[in-house]
Steps between C-alpha positions, in 0.01 A plus 500: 500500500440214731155460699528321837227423761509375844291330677464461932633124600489376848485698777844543667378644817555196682901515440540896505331469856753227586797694403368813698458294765140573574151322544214597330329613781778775561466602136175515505512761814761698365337521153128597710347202305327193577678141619267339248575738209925408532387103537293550187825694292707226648290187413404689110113494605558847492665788305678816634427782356741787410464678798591196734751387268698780539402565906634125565810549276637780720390330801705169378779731349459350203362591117144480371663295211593216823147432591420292197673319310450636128421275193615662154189411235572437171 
């Protein structure tokens, strides 16, 4: 039996918005959140919680998993 734990990395937003084509304002409109909350996720002064995670991730077409990047702890 082998324990492993992850832990958040950097915020990915930046690139998944990229790739979707998409600014955060538009994100942020289509998600019914604040401009400043997606510029906090995207600069890391700010964390998403569950709930956004998973309301950008279908916005973006993308996975939860592809907002962070993961870090496996030791």
């Amino acid at each position: 039996f082998i324990t492993v734990k992850y832990r958040r990395g950097k915020c990915l937003l930046r690139d998944r918005l990229r790739e979707a084509g998409m600014n955060q304002a538009q994100l942020a409109d289509r998600a019914g959140v604040k401009e400043s909350h997606v510029s906090g996720y995207v600069h890391g002064t700010k964390r998403m919680n569950l709930d956004t995670a998973k309301t950008f991730s279908v916005i973006l077409n993308c996975r939860m998993d592809d907002l962070y990047e993961w870090i496996v702890e030791e």
